[in-house]
C-alpha positions in Angstrom: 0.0 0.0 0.0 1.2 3.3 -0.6 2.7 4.8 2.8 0.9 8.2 2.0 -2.5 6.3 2.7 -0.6 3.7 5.1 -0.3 6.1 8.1 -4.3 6.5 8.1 -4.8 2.5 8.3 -2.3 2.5 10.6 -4.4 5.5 12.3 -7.3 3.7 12.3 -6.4 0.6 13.7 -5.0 2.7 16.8 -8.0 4.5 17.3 -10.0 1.4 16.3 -8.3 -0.4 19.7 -9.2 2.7 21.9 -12.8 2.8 20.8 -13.1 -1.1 21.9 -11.2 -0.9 25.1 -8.1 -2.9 23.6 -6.1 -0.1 24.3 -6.4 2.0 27.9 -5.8 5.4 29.2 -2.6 6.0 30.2 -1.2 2.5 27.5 1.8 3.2 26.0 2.2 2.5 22.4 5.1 0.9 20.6 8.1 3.4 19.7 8.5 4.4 16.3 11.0 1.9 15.6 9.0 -1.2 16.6 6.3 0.1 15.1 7.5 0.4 11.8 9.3 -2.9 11.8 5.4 -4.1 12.6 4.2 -2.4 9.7 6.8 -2.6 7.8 6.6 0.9 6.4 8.9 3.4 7.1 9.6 5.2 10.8 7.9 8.3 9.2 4.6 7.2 8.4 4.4 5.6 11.9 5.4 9.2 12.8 2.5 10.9 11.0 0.0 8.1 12.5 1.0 8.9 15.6 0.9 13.1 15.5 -2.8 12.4 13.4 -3.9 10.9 16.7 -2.1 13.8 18.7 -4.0 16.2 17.4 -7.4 14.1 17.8 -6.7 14.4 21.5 -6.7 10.5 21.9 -2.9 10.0 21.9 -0.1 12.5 23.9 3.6 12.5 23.3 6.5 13.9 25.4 10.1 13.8 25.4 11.2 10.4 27.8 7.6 9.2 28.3 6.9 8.3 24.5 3.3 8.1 23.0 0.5 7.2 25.2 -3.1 7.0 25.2 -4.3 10.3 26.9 -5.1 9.3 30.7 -8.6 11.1 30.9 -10.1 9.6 27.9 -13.7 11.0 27.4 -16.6 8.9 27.8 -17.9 6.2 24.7 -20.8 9.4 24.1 -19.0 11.9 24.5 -18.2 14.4 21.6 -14.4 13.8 21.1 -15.0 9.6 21.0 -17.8 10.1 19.0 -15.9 12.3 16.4 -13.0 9.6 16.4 -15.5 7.0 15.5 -17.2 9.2 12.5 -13.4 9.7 11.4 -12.9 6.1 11.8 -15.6 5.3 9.7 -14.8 7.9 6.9 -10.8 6.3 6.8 -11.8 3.4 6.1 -14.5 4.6 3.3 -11.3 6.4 2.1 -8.9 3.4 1.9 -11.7 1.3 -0.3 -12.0 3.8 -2.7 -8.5 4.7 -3.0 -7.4 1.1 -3.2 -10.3 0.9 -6.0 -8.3 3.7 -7.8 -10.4 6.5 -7.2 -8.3 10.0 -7.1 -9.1 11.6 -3.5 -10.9 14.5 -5.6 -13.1 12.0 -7.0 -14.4 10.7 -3.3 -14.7 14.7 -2.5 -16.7 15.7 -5.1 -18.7 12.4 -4.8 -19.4 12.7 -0.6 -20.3 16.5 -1.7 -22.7 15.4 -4.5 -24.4 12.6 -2.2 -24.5 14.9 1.1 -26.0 17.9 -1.2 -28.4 15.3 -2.3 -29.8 13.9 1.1 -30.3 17.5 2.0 -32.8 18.3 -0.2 -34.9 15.6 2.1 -34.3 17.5 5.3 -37.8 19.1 7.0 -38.0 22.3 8.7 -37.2 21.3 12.7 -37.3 23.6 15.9 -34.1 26.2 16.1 -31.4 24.7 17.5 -29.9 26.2 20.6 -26.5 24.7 20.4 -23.7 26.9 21.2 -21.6 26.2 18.7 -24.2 25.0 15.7 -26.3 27.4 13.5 -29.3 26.7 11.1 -29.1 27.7 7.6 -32.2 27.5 5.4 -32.2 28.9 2.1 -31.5 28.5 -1.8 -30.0 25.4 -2.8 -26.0 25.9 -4.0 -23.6 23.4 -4.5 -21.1 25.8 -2.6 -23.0 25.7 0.2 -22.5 22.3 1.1 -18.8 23.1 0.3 -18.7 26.0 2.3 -20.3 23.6 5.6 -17.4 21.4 4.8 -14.8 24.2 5.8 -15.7 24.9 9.4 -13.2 23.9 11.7 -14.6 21.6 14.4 -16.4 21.9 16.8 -18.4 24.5 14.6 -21.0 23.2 12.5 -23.9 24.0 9.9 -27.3 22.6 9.9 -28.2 23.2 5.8 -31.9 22.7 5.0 -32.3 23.6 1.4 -36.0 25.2 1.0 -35.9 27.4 -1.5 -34.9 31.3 -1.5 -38.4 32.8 0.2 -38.6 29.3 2.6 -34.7 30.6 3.7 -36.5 34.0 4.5 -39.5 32.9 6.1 -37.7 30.5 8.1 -35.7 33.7 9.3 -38.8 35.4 9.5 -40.5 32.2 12.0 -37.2 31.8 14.0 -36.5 28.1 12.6 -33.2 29.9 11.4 -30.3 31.8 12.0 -29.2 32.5 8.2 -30.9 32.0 5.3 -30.0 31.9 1.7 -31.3 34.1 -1.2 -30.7 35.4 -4.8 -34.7 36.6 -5.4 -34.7 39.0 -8.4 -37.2 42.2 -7.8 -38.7 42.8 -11.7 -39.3 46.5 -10.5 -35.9 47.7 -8.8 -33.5 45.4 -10.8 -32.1 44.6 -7.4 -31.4 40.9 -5.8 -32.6 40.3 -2.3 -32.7 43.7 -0.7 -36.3 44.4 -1.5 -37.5 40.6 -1.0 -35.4 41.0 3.2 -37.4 44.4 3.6 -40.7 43.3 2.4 -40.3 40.0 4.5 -37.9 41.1 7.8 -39.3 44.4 8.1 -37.4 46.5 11.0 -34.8 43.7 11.6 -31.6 44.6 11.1 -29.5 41.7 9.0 -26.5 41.3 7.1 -26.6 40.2 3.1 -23.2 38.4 2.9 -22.4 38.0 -0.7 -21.8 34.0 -1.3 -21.0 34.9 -5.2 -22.6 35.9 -8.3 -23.3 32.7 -10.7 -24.2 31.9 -14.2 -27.9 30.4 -14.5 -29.0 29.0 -18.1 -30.4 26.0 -19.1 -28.9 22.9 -19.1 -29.7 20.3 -22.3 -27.9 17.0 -23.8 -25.6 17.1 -27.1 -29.1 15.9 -28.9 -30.5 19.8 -27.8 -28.0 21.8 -29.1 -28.9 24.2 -31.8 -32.2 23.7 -31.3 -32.9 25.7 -27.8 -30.8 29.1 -27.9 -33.4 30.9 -25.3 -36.5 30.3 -23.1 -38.3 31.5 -26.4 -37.2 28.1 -27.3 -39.1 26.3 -24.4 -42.4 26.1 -26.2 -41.3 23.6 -28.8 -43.7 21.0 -28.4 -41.8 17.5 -28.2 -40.0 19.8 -25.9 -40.1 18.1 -22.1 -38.9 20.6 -19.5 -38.1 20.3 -15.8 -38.4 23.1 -13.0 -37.5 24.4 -10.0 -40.3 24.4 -7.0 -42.3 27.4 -6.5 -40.8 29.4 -3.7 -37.3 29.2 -5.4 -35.4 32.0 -6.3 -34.7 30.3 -9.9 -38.7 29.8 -10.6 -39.6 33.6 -9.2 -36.8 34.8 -11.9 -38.0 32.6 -14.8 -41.8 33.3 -14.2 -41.1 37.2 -15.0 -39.1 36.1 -18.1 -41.8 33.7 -19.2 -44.4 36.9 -18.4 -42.1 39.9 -20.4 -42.0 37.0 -23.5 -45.3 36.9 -23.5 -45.0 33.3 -22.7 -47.9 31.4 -20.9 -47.0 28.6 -18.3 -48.9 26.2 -19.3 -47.3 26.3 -23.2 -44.0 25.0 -21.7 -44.4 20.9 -21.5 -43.5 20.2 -17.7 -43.4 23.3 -16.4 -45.5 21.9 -13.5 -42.8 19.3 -12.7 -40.6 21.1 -10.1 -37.9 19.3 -7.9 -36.0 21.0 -4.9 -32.1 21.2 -6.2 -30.1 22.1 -9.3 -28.5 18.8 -9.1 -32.0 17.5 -9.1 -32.7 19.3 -12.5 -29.2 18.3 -13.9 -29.8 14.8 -13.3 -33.5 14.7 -14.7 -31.5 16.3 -17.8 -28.9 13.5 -17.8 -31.0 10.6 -16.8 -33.4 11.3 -19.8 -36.4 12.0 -17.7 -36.3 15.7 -19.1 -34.9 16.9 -22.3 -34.0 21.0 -20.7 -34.3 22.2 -17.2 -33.1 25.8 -15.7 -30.2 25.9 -13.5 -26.5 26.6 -12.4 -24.1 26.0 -14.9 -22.4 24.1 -11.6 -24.9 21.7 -11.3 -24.6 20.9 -16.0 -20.5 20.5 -15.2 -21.2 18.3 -12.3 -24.1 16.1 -14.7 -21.6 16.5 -18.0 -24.5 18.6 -19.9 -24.3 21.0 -21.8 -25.0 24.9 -20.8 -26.7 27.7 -22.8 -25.7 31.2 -20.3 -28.8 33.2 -19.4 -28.1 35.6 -16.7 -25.5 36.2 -14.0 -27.2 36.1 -10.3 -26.3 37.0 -7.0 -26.8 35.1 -4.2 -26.6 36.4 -0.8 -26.5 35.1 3.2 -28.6 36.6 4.7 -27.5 36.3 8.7 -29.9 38.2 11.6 -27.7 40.3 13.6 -28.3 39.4 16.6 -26.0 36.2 15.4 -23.1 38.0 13.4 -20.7 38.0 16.0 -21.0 34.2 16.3 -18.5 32.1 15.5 -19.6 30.5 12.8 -20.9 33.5 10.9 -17.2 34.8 11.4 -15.5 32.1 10.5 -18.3 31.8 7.7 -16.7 35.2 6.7 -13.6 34.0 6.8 -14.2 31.5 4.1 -15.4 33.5 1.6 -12.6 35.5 1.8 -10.2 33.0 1.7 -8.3 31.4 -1.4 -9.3 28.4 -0.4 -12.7 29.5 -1.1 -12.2 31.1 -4.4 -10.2 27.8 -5.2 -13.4 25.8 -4.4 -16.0 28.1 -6.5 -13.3 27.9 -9.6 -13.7 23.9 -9.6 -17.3 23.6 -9.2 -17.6 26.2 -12.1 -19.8 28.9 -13.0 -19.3 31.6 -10.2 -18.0 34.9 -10.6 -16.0 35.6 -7.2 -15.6 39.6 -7.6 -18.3 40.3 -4.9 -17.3 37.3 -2.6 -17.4 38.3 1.1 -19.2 41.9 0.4 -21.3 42.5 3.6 -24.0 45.1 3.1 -26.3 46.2 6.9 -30.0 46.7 6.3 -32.2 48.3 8.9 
């Protein structure tokens, strides 16, 4: 086995005999050396198992008393074992798909895709109190899942994705502390700001720009040439799919349909409306639709083919009562980062210029 995935089996079968009691607070571990004769890899790696499991809290080193297990080892149920075993569990998904010869951006993009997907099953719950978890309802964007990935333990994200006016709602009916929104106002030109006003009216909250992205429609190789605009939609062995009403994508195409001087029910399956742009890329790909309306994310992530409509912006929007917490900051953070501009560059079809921009309403 390569010895750049070898130090996380190794990992894992340490942590393994801690969860089960084989190994004891206060046990020392093998040095290095007999550790790496064991394995027979090279003293490194053992090196890098060991410091993996140092910073996990479950293992402490120091100079003369060598690497033990740490002597007040949390409870089975409590958090830090029960992250261990999640990790645990994730390794090991790791090692069978790498050994399977998977690239470890392959498994990313495919834990992303699947999490994004149960998501769009979540129902509305209670607001969660916990001190260090918020509740985000709102738009559904492939970058959102990515940017819940990229809080630092013990900070977390509970994403519901309901649409842009269930994100504000939710705001509105305390079942959130952020929402997400790109709602486009026919009458000012403007995204969000007049939708957070006419919904949130005297609250004072922060639109925090996740990016602008490219919406179009989203069509197989067999399409091309033959749908250039949603004039094009009316073609009548034409099958389209759509987003749910609510949705920030169905508000904007409903006042394109209405300046075209195109009626609803002319468009073949404009009825059929599913919660995600993932879920309208695969209805594209899967044959069960033959053009839907969507992120030009979502057509790279299906392999379909994009025809570029309008650029969007979609905004947090984050009550301020909770913009000093810690996961709105380090939320801020993020899409200010490189890393983040990284991330939106992969996925595709994001413009990053107004990434991070915080504008106060009152």
């Amino acid at each position: 086995m390569d010895e750049q995935f070898l130090y996380q089996k190794i990992a894992e079968d340490i942590r393994r005999k801690i969860l089960d009691g084989r190994l004891k607070p206060g046990d020392r571990l093998p040095v290095v050396r007999v550790a790496a004769q064991a394995w027979n890899c090279t003293i490194g790696t053992v090196q890098r198992a060991y410091a993996e499991l140092v910073r996990q809290g479950l293992l402490s080193s120091r100079p003369g008393q060598g690497t033990r297990v740490v002597p007040n080892l949390p409870r089975a149920n409590d958090d830090l074992l029960r992250r261990a075993a999640l990790l645990h569990r994730a390794e090991a998904f790791l090692l069978e798909t790498l050994t399977a010869g998977y690239t470890p951006l392959e498994v990313q993009q495919a834990l992303h895709l699947a999490l994004d997907r149960w998501q769009q099953f979540s129902n509305a719950v209670p607001l969660r109190a916990a001190e260090q978890v918020l509740r985000f309802v709102g738009s559904h964007d492939p970058a959102v899942t990515e940017m819940a990935f990229a809080l630092p333990l013990p900070l977390g994200l509970e994403v519901e994705f309901a649409g842009s006016l269930g994100g504000l709602m939710a705001l509105a009916n305390g079942q959130a502390h952020l929402a997400g929104a790109h709602l486009w106002d026919v009458e000012t030109d403007e995204y969000n700001v007049p939708f957070v006003r006419r919904l949130l009216p005297g609250r004072r909250v922060a639109l925090m720009t996740l990016a602008q992205r490219r919406l179009g429609l989203m069509l197989r190789a067999d399409w091309l040439g033959r749908v250039r605009g949603l004039e094009d939609l009316v073609q009548p062995d034409l099958r389209f799919v759509n987003r749910q009403p609510g949705s920030g994508t169905r508000v904007w195409l409903d006042a394109q349909l209405k300046r075209l001087g195109i009626a609803a029910a002319e468009v073949a399956g404009y009825q059929q409306g599913v919660e995600t742009h993932l879920a309208v890329a695969r209805a594209v790909a899967e044959g069960r639709a033959d053009v839907g309306l969507g992120l030009e994310a979502a057509a790279l992530a299906q392999g379909l083919h994009f025809v570029f409509l309008t650029l969007e912006r979609y905004d947090l929007v984050v009550l301020a009562e909770v913009y000093d917490h810690a996961v709105v900051q380090a939320l801020g953070e993020w899409l200010n980062s490189a890393a983040a501009r990284n991330t939106l560059t992969r996925l595709g079809g994001y413009e990053c210029a107004l990434m991070g921009r915080v504008i106060w309403l009152d």
